[in-house]
PDB file as gemmi writes it, atoms N, CA and C in Angstrom:
CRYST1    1.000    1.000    1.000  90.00  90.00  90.00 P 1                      
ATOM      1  N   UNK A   1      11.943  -6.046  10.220  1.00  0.00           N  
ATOM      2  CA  UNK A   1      11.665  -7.197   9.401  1.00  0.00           C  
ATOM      3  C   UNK A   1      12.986  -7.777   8.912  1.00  0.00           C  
ATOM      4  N   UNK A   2      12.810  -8.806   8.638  1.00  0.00           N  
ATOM      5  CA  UNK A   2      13.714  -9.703   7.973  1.00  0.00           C  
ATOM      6  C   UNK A   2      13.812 -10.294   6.443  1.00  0.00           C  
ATOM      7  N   UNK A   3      14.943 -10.240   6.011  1.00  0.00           N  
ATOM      8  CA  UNK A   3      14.688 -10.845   4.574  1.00  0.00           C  
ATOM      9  C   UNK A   3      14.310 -12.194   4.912  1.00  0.00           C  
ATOM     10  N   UNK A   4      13.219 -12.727   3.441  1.00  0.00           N  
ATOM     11  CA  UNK A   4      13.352 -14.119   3.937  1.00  0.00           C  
ATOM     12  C   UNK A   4      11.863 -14.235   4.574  1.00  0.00           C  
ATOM     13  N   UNK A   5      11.514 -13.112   5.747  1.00  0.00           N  
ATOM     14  CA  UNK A   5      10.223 -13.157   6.276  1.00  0.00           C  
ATOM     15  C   UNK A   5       9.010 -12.751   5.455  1.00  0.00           C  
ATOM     16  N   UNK A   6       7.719 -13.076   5.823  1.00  0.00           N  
ATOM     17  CA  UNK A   6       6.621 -12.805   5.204  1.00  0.00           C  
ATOM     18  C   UNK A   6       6.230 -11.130   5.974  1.00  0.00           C  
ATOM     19  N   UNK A   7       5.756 -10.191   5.354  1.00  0.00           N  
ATOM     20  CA  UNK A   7       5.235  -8.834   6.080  1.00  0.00           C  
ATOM     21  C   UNK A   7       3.379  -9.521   6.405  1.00  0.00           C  
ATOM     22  N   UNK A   8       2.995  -9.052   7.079  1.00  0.00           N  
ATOM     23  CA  UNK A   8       1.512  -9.660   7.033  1.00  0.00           C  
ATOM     24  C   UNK A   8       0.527  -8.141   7.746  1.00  0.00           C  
ATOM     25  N   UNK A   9      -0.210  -7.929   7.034  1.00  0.00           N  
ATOM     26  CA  UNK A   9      -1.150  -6.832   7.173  1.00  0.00           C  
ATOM     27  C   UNK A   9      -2.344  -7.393   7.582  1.00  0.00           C  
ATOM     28  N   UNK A  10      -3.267  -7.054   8.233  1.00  0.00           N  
ATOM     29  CA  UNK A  10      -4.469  -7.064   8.607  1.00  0.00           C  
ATOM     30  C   UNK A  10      -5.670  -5.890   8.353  1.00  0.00           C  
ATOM     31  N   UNK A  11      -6.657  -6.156   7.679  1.00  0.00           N  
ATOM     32  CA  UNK A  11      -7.697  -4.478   7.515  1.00  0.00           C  
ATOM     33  C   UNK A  11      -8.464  -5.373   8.750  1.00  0.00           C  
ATOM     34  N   UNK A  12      -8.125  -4.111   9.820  1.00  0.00           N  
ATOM     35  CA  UNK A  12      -8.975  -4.545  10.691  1.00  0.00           C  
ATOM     36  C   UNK A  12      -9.907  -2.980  10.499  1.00  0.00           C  
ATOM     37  N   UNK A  13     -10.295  -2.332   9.730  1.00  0.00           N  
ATOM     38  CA  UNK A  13     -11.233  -1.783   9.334  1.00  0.00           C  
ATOM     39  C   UNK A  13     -12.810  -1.885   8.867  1.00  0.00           C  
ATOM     40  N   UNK A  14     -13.384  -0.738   8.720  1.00  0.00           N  
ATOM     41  CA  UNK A  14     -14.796  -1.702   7.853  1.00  0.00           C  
ATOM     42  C   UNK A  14     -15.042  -0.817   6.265  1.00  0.00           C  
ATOM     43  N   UNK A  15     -13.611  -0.430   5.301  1.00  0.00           N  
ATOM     44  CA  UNK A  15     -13.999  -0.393   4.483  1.00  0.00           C  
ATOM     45  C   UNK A  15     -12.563  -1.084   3.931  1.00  0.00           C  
ATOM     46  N   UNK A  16     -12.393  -1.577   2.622  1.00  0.00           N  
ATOM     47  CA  UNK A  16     -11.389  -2.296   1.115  1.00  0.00           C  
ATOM     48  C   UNK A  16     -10.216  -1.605   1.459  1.00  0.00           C  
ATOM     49  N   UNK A  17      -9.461  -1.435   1.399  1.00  0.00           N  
ATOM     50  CA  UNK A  17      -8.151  -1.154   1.775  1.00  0.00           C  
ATOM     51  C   UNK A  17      -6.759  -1.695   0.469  1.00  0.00           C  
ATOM     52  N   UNK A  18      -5.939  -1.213  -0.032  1.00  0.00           N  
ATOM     53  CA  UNK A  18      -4.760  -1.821  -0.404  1.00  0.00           C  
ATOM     54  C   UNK A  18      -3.661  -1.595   0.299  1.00  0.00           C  
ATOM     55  N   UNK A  19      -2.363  -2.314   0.268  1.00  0.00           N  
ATOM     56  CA  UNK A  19      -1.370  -2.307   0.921  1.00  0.00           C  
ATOM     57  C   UNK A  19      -0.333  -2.789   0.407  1.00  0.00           C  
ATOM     58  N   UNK A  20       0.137  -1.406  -0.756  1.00  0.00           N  
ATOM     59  CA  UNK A  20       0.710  -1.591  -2.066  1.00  0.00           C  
ATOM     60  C   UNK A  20       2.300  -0.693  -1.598  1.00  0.00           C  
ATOM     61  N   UNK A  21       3.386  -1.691  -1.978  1.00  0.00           N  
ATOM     62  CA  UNK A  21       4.587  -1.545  -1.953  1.00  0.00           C  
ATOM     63  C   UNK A  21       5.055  -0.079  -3.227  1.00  0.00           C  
ATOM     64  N   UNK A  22       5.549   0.795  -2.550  1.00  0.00           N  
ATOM     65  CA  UNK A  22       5.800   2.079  -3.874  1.00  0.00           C  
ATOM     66  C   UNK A  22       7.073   2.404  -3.487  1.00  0.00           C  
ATOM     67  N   UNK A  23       8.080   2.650  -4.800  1.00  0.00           N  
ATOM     68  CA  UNK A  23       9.267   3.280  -4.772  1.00  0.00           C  
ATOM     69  C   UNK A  23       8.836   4.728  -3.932  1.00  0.00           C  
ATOM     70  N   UNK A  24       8.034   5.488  -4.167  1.00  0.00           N  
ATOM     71  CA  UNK A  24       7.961   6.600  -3.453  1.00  0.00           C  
ATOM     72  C   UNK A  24       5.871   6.963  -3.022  1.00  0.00           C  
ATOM     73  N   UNK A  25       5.874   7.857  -1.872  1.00  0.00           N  
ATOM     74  CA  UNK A  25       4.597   8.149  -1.907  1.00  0.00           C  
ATOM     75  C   UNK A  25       3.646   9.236  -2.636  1.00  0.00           C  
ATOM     76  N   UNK A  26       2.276   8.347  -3.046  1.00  0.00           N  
ATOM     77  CA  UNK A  26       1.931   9.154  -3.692  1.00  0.00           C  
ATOM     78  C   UNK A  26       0.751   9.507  -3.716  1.00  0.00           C  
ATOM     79  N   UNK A  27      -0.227   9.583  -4.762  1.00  0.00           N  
ATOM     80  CA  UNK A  27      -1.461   9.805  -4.833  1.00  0.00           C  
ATOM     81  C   UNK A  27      -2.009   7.950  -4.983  1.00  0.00           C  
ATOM     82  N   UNK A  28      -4.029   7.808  -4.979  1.00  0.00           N  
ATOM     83  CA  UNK A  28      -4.259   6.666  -5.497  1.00  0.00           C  
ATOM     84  C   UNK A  28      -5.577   6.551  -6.062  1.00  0.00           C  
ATOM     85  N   UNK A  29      -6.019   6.169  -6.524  1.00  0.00           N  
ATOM     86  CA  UNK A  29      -7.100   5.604  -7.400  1.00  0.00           C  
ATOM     87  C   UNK A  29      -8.341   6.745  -7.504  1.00  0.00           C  
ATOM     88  N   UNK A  30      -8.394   7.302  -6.369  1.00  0.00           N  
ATOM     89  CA  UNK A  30      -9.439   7.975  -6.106  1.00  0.00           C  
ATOM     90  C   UNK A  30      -9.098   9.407  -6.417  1.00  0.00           C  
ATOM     91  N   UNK A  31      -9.446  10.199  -7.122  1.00  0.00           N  
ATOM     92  CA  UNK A  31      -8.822  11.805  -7.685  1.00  0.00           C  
ATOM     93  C   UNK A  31      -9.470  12.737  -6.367  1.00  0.00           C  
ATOM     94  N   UNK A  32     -10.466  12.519  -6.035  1.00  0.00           N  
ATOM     95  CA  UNK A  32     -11.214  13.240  -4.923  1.00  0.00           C  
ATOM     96  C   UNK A  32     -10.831  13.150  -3.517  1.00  0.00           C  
ATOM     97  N   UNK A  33     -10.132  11.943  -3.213  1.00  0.00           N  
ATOM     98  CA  UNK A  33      -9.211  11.673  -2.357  1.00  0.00           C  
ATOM     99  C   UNK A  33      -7.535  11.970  -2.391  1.00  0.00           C  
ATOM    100  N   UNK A  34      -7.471  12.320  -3.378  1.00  0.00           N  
ATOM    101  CA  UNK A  34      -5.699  12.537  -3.264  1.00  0.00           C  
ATOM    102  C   UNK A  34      -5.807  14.149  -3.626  1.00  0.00           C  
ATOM    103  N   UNK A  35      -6.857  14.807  -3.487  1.00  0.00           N  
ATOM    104  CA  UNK A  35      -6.993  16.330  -3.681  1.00  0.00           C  
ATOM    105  C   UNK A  35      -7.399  16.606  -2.421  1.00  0.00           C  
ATOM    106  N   UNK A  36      -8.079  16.027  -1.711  1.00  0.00           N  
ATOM    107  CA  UNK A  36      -7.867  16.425   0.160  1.00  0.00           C  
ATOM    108  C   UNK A  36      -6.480  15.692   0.425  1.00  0.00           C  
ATOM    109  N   UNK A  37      -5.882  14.628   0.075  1.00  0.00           N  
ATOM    110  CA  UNK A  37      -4.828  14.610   1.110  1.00  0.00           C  
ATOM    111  C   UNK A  37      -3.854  15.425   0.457  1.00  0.00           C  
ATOM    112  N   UNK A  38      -3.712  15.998  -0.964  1.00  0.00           N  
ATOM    113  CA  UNK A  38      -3.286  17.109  -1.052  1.00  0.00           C  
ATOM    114  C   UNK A  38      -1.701  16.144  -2.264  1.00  0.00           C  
ATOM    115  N   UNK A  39      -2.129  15.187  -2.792  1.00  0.00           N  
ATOM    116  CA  UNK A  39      -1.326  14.333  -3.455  1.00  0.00           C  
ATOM    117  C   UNK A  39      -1.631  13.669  -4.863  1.00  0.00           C  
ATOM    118  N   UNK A  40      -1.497  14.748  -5.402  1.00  0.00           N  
ATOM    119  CA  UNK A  40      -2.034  15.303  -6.966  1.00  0.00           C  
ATOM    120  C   UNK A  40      -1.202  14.558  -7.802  1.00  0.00           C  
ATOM    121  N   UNK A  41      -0.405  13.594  -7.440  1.00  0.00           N  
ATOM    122  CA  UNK A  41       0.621  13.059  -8.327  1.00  0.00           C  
ATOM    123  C   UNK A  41       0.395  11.699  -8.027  1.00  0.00           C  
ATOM    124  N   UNK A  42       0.167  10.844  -8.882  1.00  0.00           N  
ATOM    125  CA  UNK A  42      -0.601   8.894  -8.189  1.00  0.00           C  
ATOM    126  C   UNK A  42       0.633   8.838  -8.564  1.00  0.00           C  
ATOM    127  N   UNK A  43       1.033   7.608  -7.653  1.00  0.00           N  
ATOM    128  CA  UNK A  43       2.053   6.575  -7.105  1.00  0.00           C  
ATOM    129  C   UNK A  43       1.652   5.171  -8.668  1.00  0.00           C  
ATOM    130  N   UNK A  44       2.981   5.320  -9.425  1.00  0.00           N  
ATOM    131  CA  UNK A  44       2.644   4.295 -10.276  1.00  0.00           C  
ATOM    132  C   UNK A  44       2.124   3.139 -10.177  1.00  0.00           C  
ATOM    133  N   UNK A  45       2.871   2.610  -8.965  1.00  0.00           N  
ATOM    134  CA  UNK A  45       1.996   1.299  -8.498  1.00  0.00           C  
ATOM    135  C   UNK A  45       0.514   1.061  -8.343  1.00  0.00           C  
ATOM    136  N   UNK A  46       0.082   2.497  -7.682  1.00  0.00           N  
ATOM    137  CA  UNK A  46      -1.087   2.472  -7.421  1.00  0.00           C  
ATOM    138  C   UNK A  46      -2.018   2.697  -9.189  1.00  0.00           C  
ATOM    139  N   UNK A  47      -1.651   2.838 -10.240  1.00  0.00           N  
ATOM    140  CA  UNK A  47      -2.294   3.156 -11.054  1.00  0.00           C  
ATOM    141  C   UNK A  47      -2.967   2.196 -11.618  1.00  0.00           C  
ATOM    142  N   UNK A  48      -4.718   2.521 -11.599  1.00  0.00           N  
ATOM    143  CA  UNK A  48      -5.165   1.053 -12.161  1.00  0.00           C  
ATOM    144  C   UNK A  48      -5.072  -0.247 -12.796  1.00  0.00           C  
ATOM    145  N   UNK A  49      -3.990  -0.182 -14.026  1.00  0.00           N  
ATOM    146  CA  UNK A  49      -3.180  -1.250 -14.748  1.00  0.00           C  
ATOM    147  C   UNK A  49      -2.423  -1.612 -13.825  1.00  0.00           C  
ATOM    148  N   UNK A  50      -1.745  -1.295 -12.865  1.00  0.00           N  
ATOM    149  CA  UNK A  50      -0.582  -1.783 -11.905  1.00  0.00           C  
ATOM    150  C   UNK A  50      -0.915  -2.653 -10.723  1.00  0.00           C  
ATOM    151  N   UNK A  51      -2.273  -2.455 -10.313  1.00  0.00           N  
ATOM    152  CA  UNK A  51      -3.064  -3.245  -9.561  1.00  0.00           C  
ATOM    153  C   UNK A  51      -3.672  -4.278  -9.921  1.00  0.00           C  
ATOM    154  N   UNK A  52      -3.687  -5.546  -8.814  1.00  0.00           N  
ATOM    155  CA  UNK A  52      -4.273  -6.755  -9.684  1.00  0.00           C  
ATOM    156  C   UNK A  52      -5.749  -7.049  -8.164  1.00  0.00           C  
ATOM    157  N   UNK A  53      -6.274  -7.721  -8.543  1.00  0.00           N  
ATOM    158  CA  UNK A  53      -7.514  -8.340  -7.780  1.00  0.00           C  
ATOM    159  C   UNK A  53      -7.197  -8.638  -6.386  1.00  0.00           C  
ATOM    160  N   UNK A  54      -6.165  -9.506  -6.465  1.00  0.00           N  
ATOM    161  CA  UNK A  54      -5.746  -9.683  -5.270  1.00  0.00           C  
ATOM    162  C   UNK A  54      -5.141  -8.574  -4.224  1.00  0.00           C  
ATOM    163  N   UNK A  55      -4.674  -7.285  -4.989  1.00  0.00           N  
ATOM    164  CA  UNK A  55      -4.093  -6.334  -4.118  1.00  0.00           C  
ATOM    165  C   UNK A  55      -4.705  -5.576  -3.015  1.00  0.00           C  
ATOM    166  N   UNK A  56      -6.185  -6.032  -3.407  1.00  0.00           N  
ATOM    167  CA  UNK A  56      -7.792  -5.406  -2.399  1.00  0.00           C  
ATOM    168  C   UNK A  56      -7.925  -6.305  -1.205  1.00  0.00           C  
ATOM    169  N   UNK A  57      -7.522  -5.372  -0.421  1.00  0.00           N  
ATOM    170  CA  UNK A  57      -7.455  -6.087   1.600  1.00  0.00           C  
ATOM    171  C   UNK A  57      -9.060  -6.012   1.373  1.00  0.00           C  
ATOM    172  N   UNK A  58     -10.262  -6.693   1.542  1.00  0.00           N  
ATOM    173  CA  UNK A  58     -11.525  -6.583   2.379  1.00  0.00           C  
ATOM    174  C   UNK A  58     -11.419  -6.583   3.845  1.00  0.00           C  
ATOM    175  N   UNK A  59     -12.244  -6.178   4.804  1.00  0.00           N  
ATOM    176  CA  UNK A  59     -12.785  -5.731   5.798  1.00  0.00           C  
ATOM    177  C   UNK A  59     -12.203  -7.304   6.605  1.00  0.00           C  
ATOM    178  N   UNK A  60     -11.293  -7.225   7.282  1.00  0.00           N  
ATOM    179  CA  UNK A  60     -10.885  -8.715   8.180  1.00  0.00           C  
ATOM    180  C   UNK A  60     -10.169  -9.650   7.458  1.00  0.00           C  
ATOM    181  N   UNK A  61      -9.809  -9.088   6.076  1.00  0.00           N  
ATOM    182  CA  UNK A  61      -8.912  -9.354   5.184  1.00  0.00           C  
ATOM    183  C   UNK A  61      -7.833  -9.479   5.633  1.00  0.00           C  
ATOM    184  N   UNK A  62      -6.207 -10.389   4.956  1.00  0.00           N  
ATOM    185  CA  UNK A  62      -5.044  -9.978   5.626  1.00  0.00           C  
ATOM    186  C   UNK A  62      -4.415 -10.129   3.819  1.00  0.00           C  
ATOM    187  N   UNK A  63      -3.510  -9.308   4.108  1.00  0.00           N  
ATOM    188  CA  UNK A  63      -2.870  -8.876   3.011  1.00  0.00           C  
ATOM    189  C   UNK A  63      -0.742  -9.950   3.595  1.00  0.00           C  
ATOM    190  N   UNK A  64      -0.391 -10.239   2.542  1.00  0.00           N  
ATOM    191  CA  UNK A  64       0.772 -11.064   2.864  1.00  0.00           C  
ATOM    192  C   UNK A  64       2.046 -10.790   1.729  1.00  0.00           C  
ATOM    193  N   UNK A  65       3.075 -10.358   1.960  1.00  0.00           N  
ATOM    194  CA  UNK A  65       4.427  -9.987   1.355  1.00  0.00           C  
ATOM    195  C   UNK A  65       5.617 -10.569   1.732  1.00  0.00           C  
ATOM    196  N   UNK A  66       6.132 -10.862   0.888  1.00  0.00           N  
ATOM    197  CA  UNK A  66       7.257 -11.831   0.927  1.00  0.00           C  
ATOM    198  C   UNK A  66       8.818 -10.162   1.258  1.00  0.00           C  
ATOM    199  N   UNK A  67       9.549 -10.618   2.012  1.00  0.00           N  
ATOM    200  CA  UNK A  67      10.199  -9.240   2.274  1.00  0.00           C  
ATOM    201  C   UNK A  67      11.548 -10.056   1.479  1.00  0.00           C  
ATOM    202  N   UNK A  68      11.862  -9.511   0.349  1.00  0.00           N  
ATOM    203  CA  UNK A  68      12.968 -10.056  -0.443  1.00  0.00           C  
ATOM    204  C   UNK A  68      13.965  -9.472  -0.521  1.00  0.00           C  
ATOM    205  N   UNK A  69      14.367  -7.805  -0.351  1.00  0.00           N  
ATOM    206  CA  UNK A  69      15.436  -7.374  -0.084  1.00  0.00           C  
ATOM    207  C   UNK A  69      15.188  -6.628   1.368  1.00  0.00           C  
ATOM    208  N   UNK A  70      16.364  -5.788   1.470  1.00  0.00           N  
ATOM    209  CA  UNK A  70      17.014  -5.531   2.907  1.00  0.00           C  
ATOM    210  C   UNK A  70      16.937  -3.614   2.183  1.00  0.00           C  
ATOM    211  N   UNK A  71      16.865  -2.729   3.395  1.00  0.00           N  
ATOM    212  CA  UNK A  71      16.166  -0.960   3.056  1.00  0.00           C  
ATOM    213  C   UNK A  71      15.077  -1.275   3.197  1.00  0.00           C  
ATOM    214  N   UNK A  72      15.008   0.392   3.327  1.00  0.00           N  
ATOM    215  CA  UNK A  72      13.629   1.247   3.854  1.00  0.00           C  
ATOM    216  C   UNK A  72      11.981   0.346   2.690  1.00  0.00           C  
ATOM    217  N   UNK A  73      11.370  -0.078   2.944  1.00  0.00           N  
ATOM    218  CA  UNK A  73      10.383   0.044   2.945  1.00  0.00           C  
ATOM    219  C   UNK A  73       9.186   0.474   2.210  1.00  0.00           C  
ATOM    220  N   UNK A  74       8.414   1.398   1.739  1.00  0.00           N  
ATOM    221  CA  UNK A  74       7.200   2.006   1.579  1.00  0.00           C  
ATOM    222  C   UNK A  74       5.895   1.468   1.388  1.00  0.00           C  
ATOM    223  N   UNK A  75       5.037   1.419   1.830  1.00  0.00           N  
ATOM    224  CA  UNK A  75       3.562   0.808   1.773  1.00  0.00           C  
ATOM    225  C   UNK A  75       2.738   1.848   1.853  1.00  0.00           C  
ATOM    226  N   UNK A  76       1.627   1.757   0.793  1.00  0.00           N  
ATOM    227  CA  UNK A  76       0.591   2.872   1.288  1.00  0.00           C  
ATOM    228  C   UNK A  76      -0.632   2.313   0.417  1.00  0.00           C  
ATOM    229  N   UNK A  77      -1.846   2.610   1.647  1.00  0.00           N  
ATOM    230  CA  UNK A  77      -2.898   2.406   0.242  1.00  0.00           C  
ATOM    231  C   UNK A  77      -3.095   2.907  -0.808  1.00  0.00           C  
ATOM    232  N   UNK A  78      -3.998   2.321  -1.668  1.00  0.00           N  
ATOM    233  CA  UNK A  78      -3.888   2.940  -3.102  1.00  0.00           C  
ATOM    234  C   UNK A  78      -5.600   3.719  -3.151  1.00  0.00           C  
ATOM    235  N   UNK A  79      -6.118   3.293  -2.433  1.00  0.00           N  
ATOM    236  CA  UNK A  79      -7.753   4.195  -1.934  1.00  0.00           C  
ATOM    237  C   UNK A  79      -7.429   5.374  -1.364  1.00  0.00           C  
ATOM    238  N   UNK A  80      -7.117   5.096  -0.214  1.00  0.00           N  
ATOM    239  CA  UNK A  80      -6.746   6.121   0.775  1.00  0.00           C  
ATOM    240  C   UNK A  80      -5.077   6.860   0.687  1.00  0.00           C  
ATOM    241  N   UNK A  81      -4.431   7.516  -0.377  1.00  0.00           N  
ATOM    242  CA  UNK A  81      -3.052   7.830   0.041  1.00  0.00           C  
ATOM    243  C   UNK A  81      -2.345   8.417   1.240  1.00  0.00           C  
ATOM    244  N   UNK A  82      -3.334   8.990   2.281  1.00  0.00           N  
ATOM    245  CA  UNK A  82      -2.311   9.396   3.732  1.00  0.00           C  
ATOM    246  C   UNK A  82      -2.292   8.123   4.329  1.00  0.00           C  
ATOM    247  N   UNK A  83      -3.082   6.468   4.132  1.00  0.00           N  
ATOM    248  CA  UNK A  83      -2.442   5.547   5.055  1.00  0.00           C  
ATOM    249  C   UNK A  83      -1.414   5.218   4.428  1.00  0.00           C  
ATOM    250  N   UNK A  84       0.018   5.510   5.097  1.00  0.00           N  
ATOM    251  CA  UNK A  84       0.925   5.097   4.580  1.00  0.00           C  
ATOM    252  C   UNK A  84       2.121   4.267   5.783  1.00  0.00           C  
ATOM    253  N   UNK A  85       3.301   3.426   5.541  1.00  0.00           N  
ATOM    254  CA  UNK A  85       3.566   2.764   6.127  1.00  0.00           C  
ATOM    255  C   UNK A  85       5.146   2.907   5.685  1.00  0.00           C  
ATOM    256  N   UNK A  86       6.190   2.966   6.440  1.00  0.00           N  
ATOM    257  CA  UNK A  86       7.779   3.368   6.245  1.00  0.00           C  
ATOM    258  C   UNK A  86       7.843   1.850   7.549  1.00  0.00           C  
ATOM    259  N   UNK A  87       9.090   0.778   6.758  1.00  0.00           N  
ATOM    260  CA  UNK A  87       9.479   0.292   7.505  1.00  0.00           C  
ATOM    261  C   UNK A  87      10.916  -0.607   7.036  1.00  0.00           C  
ATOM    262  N   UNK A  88      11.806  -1.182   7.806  1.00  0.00           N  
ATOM    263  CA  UNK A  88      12.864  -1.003   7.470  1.00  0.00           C  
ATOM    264  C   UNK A  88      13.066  -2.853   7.917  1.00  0.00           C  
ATOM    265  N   UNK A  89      13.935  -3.190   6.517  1.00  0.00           N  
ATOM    266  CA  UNK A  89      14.267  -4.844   6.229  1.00  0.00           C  
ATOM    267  C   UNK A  89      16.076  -5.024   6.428  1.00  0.00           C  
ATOM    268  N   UNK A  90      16.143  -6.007   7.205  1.00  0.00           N  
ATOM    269  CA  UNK A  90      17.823  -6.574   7.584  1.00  0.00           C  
ATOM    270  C   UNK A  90      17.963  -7.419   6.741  1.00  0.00           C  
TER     271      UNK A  90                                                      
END                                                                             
């Protein structure tokens, strides 16, 4: 990716999805879900106050990020914490 560029996500899934930018990975919203993926510690971003309406991909949804600096990356949902996403900005 590029600074400057938009990141653009797609849930081509069939359940809500987020695709939330985190200093590091973590746990998310769901306590019953981050105790199977084994990630007992939520990702601040992901913590209910930190999330806004718009941060919820629906089902054919596309999710859109402005890539403003340059380094690594992190994306992960805030439902699901093992979908996670490492990617790297020029």
């Amino acid at each position: 990716m590029q600074v400057g560029e938009e990141f653009v996500a797609t849930n081509k899934g069939g359940e809500v999805h987020t695709f939330t930018q985190v200093a590091e990975f973590g746990g998310g919203l769901v306590p019953l879900l981050n105790q199977l993926a084994h990630t007992p510690d939520v990702a601040p971003e992901c913590k209910p106050e930190a999330l806004e309406a718009d941060d919820f991909v629906p089902p054919g949804g596309t999710y859109r990020e402005p890539v403003s600096h340059s380094g690594n990356l992190k994306f992960q949902c805030c439902i699901h914490p093992w979908m996670r996403l490492e990617a790297t900005s020029r």
